[in-house]
N, CA, C, O and CB atoms as a CASP TS submission, in Angstrom:
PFRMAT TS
TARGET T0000
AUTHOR 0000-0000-0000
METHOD Language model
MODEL 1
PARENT N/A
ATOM      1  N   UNK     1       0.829  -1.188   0.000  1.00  0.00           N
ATOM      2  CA  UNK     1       0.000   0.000   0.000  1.00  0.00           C
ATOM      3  C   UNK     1       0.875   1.254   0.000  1.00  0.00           C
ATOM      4  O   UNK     1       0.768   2.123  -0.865  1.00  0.00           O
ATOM      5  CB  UNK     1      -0.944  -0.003   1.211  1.00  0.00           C
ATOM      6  N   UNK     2       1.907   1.313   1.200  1.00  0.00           N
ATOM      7  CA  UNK     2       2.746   2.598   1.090  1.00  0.00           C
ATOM      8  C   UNK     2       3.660   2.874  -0.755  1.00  0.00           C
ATOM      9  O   UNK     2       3.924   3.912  -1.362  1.00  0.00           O
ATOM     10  CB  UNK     2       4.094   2.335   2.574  1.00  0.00           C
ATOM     11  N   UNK     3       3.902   1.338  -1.121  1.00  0.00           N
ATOM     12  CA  UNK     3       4.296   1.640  -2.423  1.00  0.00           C
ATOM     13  C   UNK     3       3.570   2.058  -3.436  1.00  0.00           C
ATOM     14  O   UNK     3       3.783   2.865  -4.341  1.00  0.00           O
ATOM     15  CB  UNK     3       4.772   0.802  -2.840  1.00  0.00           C
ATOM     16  N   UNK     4       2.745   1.436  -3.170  1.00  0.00           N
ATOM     17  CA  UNK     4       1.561   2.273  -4.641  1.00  0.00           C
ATOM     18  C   UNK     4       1.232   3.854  -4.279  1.00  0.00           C
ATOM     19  O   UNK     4       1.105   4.659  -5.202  1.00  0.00           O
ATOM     20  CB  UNK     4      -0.465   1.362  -4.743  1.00  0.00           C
ATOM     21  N   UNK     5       1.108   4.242  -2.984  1.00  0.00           N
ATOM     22  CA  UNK     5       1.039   5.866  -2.666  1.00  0.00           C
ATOM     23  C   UNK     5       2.398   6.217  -3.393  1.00  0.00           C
ATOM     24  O   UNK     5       2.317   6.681  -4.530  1.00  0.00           O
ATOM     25  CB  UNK     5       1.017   6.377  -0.792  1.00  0.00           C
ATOM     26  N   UNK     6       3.609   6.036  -2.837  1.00  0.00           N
ATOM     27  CA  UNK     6       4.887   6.852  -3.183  1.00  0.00           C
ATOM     28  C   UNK     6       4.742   6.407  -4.751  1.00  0.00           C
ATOM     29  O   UNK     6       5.198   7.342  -5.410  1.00  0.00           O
ATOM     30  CB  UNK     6       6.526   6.359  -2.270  1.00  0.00           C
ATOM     31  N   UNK     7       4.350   5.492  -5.507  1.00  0.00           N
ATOM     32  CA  UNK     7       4.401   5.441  -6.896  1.00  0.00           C
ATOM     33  C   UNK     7       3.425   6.324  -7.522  1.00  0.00           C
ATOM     34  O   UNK     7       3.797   6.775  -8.605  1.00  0.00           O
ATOM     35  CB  UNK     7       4.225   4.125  -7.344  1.00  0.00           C
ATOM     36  N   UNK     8       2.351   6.663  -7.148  1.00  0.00           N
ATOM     37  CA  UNK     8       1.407   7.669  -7.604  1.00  0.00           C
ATOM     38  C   UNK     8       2.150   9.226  -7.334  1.00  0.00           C
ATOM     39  O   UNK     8       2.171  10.211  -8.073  1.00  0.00           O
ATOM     40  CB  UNK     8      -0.102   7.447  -6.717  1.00  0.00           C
ATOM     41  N   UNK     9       2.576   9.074  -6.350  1.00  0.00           N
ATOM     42  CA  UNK     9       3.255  10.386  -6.042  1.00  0.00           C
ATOM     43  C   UNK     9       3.950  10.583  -6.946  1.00  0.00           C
ATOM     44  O   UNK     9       3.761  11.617  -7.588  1.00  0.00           O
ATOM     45  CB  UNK     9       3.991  10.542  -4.925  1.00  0.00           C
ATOM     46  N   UNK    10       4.819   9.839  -7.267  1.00  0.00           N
ATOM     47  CA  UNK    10       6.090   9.919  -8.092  1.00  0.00           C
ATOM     48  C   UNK    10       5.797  10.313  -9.365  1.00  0.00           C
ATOM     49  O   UNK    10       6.451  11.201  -9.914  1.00  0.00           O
ATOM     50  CB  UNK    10       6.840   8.667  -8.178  1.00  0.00           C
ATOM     51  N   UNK    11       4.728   9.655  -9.989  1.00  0.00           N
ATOM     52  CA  UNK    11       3.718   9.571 -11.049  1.00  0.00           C
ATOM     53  C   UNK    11       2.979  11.572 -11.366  1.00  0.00           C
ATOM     54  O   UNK    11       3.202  12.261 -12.362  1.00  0.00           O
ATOM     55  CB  UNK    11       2.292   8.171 -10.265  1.00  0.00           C
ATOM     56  N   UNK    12       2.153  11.956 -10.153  1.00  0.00           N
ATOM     57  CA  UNK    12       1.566  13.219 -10.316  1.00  0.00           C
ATOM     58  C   UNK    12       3.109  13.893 -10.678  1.00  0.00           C
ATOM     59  O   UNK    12       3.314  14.588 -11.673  1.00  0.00           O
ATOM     60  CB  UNK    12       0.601  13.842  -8.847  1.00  0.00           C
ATOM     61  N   UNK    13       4.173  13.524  -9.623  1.00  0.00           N
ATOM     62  CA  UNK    13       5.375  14.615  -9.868  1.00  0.00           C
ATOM     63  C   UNK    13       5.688  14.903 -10.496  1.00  0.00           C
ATOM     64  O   UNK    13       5.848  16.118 -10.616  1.00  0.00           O
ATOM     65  CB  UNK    13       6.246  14.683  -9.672  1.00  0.00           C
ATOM     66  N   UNK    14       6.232  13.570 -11.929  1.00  0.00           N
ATOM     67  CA  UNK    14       6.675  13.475 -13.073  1.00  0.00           C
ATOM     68  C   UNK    14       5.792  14.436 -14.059  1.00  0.00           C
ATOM     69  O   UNK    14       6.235  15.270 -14.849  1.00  0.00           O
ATOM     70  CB  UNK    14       6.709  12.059 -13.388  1.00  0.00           C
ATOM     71  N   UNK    15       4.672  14.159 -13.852  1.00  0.00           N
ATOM     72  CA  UNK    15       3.430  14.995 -15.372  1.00  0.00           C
ATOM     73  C   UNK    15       3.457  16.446 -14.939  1.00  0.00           C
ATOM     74  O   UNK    15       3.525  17.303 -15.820  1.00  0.00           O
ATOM     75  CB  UNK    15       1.213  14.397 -15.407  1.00  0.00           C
ATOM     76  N   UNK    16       3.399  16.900 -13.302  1.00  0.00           N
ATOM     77  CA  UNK    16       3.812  17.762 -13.261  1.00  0.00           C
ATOM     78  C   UNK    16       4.931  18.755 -13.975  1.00  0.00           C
ATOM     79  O   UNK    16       4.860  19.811 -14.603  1.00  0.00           O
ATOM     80  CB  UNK    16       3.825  17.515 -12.528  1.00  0.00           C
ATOM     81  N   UNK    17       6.201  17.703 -13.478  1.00  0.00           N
ATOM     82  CA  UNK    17       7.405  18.186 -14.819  1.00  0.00           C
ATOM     83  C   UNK    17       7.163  18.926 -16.035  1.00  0.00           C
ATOM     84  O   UNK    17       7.287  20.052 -16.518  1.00  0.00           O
ATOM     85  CB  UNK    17       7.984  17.018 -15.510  1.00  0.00           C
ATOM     86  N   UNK    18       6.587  17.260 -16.415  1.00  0.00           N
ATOM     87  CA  UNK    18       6.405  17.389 -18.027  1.00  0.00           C
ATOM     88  C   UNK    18       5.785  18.150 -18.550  1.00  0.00           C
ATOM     89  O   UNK    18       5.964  18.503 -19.716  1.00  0.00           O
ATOM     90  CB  UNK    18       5.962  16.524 -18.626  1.00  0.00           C
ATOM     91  N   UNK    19       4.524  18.757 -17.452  1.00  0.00           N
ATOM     92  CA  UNK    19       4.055  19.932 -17.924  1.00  0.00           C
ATOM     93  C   UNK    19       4.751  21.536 -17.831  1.00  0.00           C
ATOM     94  O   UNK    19       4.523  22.478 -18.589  1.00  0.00           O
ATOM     95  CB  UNK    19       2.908  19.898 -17.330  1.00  0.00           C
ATOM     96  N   UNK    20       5.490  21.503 -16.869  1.00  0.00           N
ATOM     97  CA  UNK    20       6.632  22.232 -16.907  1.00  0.00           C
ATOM     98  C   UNK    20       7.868  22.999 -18.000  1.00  0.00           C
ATOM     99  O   UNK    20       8.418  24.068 -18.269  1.00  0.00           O
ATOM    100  CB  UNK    20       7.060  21.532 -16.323  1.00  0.00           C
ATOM    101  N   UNK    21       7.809  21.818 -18.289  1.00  0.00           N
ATOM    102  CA  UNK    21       9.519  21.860 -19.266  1.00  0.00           C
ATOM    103  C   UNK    21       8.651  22.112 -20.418  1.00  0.00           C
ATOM    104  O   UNK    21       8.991  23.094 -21.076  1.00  0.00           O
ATOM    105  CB  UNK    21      10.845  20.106 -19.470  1.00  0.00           C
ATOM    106  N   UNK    22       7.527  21.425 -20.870  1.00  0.00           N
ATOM    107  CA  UNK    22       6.780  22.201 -22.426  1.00  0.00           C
ATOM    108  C   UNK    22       6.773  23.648 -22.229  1.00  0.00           C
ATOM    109  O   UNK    22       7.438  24.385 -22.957  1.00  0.00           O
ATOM    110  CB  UNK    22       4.958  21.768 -22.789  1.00  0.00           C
ATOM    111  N   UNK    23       5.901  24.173 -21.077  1.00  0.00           N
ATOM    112  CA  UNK    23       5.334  25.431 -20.804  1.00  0.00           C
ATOM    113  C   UNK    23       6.648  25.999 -20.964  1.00  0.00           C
ATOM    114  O   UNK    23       6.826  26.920 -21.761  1.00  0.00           O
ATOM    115  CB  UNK    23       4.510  25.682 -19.412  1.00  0.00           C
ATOM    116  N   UNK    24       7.629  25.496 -20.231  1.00  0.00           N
ATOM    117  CA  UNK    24       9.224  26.695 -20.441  1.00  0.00           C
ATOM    118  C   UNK    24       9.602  26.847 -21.772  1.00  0.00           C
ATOM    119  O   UNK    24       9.865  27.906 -22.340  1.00  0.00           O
ATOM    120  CB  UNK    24      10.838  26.104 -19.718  1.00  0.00           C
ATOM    121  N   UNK    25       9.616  25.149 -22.467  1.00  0.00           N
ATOM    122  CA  UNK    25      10.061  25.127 -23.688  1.00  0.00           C
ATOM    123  C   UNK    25       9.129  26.444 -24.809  1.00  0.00           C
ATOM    124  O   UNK    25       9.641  27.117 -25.704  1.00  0.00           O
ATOM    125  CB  UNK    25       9.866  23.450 -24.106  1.00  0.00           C
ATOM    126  N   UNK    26       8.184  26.452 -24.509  1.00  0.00           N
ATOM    127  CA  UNK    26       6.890  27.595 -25.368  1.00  0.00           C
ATOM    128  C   UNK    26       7.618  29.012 -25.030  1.00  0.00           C
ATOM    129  O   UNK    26       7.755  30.013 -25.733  1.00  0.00           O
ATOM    130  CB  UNK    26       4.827  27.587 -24.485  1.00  0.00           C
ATOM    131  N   UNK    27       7.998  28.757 -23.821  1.00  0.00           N
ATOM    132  CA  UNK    27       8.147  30.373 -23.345  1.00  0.00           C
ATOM    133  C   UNK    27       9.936  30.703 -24.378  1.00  0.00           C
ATOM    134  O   UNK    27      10.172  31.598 -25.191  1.00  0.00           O
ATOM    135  CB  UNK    27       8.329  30.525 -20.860  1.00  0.00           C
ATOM    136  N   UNK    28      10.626  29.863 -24.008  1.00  0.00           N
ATOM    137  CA  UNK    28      12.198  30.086 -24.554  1.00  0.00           C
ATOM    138  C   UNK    28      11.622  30.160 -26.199  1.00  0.00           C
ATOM    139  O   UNK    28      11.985  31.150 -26.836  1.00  0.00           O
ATOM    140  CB  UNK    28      13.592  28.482 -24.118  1.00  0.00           C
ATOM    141  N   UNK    29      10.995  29.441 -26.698  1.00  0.00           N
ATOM    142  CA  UNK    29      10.695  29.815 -27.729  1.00  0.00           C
ATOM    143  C   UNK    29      10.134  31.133 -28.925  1.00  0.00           C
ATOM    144  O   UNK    29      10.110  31.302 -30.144  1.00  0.00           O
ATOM    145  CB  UNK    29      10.296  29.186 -27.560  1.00  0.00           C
ATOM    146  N   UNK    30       9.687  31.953 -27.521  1.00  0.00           N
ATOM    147  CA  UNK    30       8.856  33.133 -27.967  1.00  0.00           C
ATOM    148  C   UNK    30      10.273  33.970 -27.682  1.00  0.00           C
ATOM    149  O   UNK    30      10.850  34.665 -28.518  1.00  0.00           O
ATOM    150  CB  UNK    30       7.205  33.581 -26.995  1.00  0.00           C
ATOM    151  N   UNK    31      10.475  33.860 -27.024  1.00  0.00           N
ATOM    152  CA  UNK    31      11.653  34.940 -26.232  1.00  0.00           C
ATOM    153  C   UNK    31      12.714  34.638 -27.262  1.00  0.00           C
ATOM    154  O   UNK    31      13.257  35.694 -27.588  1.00  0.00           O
ATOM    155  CB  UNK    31      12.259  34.519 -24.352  1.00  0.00           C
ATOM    156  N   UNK    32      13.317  33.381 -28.030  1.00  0.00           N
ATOM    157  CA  UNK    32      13.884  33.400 -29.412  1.00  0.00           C
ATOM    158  C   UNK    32      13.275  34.302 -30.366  1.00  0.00           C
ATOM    159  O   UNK    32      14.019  35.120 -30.907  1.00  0.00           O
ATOM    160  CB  UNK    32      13.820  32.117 -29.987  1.00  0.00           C
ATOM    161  N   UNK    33      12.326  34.293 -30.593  1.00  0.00           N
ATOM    162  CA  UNK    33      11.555  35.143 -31.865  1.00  0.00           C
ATOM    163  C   UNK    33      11.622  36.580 -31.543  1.00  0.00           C
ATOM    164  O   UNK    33      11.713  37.452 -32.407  1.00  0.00           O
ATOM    165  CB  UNK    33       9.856  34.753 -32.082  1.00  0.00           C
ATOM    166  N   UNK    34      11.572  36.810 -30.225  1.00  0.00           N
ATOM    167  CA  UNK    34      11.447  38.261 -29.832  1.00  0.00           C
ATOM    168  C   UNK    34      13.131  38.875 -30.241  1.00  0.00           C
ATOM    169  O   UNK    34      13.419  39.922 -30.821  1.00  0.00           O
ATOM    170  CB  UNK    34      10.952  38.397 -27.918  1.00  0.00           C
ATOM    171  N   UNK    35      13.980  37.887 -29.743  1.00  0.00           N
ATOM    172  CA  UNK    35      15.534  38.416 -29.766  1.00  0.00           C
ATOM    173  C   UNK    35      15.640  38.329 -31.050  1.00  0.00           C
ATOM    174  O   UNK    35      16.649  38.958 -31.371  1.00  0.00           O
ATOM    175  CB  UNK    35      16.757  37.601 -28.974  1.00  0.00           C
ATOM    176  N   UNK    36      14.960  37.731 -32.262  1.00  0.00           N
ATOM    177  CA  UNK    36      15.788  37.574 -33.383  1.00  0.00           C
ATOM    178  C   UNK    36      14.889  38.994 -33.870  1.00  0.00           C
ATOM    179  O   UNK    36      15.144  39.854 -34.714  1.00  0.00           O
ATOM    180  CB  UNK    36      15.772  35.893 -34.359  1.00  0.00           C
ATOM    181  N   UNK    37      13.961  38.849 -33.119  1.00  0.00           N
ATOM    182  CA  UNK    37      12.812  40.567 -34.289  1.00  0.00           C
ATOM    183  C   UNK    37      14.107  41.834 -33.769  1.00  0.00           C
ATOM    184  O   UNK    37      14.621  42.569 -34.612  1.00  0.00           O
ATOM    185  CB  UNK    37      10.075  41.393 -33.090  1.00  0.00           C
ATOM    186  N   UNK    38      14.437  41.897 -32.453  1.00  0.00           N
ATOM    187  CA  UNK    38      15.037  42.539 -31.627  1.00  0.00           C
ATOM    188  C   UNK    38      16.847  43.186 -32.378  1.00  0.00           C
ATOM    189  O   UNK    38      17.330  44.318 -32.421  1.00  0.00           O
ATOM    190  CB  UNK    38      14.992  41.421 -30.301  1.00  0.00           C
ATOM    191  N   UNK    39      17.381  41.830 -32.854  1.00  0.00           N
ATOM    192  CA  UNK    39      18.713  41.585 -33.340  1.00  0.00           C
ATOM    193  C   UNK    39      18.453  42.315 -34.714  1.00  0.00           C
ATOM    194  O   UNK    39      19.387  43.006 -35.120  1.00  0.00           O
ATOM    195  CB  UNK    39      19.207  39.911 -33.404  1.00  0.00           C
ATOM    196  N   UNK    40      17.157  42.248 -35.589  1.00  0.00           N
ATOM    197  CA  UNK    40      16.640  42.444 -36.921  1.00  0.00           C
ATOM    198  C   UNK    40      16.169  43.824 -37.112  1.00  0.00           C
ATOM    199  O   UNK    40      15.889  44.168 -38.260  1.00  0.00           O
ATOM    200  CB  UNK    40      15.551  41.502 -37.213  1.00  0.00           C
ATOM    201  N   UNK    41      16.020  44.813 -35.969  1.00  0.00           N
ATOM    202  CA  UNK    41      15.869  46.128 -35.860  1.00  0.00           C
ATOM    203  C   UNK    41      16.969  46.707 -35.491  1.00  0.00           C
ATOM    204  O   UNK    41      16.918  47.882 -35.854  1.00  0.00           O
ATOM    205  CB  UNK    41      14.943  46.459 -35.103  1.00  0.00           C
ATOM    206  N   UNK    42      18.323  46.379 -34.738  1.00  0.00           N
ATOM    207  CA  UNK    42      19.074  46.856 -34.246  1.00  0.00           C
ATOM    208  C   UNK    42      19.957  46.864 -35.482  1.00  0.00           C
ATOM    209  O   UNK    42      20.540  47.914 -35.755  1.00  0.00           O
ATOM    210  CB  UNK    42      19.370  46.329 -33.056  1.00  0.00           C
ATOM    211  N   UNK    43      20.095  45.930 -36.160  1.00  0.00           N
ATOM    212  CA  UNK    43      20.868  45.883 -37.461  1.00  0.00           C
ATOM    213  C   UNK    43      20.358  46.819 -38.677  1.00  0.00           C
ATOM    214  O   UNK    43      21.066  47.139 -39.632  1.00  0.00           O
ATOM    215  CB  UNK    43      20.841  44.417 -37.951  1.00  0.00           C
ATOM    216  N   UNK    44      19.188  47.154 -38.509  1.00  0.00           N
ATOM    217  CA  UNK    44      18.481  47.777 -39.635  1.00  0.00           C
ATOM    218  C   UNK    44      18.766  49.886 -38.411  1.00  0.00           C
ATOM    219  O   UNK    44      19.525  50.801 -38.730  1.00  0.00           O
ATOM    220  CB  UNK    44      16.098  46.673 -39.964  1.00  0.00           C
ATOM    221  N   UNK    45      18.400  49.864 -37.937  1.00  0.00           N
ATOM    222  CA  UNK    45      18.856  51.027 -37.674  1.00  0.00           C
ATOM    223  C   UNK    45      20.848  51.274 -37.502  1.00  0.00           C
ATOM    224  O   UNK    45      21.542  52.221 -37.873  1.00  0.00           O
ATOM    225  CB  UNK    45      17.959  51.294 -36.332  1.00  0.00           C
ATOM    226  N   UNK    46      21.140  50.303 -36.973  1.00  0.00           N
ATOM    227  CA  UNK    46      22.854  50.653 -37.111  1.00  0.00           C
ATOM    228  C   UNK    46      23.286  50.479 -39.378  1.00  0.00           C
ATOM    229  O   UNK    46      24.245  50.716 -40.113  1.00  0.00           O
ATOM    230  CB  UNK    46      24.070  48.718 -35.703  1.00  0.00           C
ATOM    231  N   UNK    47      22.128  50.045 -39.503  1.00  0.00           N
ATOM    232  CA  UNK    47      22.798  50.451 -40.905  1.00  0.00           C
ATOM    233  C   UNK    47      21.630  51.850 -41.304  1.00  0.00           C
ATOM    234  O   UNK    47      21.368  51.855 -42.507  1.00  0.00           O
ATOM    235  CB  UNK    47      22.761  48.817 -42.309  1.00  0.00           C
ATOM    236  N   UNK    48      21.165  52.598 -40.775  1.00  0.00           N
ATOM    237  CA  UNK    48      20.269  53.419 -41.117  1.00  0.00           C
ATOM    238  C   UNK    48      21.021  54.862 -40.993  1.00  0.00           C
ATOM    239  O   UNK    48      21.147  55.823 -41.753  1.00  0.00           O
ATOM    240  CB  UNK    48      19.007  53.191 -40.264  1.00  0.00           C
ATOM    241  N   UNK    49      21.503  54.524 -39.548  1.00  0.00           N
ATOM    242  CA  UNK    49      22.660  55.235 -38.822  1.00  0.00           C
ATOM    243  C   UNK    49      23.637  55.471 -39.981  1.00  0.00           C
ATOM    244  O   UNK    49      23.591  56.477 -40.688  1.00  0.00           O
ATOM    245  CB  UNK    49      23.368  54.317 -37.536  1.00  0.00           C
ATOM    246  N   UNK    50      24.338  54.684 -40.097  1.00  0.00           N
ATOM    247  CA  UNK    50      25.309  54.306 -40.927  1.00  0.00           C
ATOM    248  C   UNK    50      25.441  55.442 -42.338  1.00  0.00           C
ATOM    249  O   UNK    50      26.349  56.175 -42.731  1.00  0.00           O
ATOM    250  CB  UNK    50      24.929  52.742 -41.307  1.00  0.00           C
ATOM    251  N   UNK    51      23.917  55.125 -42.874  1.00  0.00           N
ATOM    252  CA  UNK    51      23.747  55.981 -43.804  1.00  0.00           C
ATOM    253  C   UNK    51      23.745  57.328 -43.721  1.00  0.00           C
ATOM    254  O   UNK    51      24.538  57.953 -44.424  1.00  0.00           O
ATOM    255  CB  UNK    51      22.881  55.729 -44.244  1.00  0.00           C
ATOM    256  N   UNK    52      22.829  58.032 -42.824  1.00  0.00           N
ATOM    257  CA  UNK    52      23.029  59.433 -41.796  1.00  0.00           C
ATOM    258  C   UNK    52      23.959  59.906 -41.852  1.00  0.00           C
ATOM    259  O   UNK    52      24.104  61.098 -42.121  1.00  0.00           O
ATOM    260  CB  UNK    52      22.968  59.408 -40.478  1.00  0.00           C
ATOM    261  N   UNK    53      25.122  58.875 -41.544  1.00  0.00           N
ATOM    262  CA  UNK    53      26.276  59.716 -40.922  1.00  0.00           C
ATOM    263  C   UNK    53      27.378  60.131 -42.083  1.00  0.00           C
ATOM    264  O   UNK    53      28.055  61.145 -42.258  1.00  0.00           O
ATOM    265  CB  UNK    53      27.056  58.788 -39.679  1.00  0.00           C
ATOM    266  N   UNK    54      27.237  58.809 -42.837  1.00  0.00           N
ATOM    267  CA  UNK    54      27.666  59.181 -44.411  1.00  0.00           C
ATOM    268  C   UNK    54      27.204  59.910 -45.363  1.00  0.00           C
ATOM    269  O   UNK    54      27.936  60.155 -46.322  1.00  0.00           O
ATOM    270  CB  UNK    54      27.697  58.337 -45.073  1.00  0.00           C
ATOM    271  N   UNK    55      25.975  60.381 -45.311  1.00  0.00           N
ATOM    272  CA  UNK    55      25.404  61.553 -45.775  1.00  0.00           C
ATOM    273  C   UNK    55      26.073  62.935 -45.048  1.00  0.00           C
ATOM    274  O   UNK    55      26.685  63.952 -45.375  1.00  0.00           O
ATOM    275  CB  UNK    55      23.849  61.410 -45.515  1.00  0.00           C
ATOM    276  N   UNK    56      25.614  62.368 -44.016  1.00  0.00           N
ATOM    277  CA  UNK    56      26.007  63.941 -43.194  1.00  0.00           C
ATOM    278  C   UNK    56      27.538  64.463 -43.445  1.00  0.00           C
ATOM    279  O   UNK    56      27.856  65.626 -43.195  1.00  0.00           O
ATOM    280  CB  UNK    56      25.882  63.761 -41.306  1.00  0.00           C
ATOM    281  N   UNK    57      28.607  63.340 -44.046  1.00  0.00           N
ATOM    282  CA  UNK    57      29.767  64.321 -43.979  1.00  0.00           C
ATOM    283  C   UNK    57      30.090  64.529 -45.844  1.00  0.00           C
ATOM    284  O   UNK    57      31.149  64.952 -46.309  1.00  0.00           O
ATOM    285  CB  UNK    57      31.326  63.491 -42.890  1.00  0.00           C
ATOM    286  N   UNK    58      29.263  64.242 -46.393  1.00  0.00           N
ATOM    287  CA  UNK    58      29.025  64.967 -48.050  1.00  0.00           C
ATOM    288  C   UNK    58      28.661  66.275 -47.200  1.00  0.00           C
ATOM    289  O   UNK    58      29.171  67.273 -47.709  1.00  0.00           O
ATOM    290  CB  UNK    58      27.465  64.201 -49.424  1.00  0.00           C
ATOM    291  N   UNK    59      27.815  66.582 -45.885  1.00  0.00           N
ATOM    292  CA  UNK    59      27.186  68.048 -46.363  1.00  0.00           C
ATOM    293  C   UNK    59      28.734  69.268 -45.780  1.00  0.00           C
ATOM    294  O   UNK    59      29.597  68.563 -45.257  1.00  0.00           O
ATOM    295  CB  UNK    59      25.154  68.439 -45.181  1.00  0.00           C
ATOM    296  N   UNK    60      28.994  70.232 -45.790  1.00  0.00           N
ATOM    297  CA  UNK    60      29.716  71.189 -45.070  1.00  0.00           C
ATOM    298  C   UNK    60      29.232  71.684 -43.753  1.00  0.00           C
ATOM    299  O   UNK    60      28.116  72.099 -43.439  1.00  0.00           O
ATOM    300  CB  UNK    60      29.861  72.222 -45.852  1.00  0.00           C
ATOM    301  N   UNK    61      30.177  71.565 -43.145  1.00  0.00           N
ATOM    302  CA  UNK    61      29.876  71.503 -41.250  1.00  0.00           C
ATOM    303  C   UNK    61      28.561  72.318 -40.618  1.00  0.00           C
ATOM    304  O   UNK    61      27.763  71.472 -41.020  1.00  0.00           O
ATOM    305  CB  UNK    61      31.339  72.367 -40.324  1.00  0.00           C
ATOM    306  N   UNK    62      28.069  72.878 -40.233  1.00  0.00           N
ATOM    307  CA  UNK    62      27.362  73.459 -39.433  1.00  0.00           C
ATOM    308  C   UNK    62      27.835  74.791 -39.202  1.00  0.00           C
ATOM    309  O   UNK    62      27.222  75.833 -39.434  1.00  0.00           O
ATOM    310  CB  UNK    62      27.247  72.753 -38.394  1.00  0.00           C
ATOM    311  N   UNK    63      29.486  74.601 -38.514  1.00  0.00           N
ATOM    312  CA  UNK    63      30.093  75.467 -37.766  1.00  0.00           C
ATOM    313  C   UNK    63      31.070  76.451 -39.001  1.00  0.00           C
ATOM    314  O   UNK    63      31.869  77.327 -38.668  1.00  0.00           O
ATOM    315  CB  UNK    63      30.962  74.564 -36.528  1.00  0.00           C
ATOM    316  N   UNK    64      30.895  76.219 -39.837  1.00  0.00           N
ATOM    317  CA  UNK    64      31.695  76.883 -40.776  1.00  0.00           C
ATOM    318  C   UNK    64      31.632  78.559 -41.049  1.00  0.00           C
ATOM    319  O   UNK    64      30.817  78.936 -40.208  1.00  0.00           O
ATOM    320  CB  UNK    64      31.372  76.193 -41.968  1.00  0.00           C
ATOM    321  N   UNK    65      31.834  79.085 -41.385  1.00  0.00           N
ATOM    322  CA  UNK    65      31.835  80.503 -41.777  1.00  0.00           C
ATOM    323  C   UNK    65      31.485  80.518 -43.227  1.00  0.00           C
ATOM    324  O   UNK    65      31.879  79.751 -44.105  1.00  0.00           O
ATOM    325  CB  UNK    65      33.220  81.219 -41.506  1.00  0.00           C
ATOM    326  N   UNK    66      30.629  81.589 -43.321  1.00  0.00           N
ATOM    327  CA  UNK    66      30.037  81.311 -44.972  1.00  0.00           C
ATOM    328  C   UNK    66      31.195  82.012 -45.487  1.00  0.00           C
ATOM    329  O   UNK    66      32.016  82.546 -44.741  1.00  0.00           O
ATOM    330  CB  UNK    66      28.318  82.067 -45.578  1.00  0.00           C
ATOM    331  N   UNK    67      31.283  82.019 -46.919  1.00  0.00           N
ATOM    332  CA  UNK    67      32.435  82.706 -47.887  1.00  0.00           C
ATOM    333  C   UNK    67      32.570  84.030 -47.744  1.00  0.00           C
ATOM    334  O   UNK    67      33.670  84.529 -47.983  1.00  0.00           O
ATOM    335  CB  UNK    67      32.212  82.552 -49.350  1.00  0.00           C
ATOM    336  N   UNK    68      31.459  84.861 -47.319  1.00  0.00           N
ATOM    337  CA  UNK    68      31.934  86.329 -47.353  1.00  0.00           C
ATOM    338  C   UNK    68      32.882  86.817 -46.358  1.00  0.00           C
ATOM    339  O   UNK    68      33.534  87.853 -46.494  1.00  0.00           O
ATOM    340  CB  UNK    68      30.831  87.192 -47.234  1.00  0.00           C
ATOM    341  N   UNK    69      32.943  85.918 -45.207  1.00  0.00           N
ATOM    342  CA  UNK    69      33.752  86.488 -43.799  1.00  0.00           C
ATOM    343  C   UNK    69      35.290  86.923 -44.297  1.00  0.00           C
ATOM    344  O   UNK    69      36.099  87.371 -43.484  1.00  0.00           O
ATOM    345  CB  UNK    69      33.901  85.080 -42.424  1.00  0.00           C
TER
END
């Protein structure tokens, strides 16, 4: 009798788990998709940047003095 209790026990524990490690596995999964959307914007603005800044030094400074000075 005490064995069939500790085997049922053992039994709820296990499905417990198993329901566990899916639910995490779902979660690590989303949190992949989020880092790759995440990795996929950061790359698209550091090349956006990129462009900005290479534009910006075609233009003549800000701080310059116009030609008549």
């Amino acid at each position: 009798m005490m064995i069939e209790e500790r085997l049922d026990n053992i039994e709820i524990k296990l499905a417990f788990q198993e329901d566990l490690i899916e639910e995490l596995n779902k979660v690590i999964y989303l949190q992949q998709q989020k880092i790759n959307q995440l990795q996929a914007i950061c790359s698209s603005l550091a090349n956006h940047l990129q462009s900005l800044a290479e534009a910006g030094n075609e233009r003549p400074a800000g701080n310059e003095k116009p030609p008549h000075y």
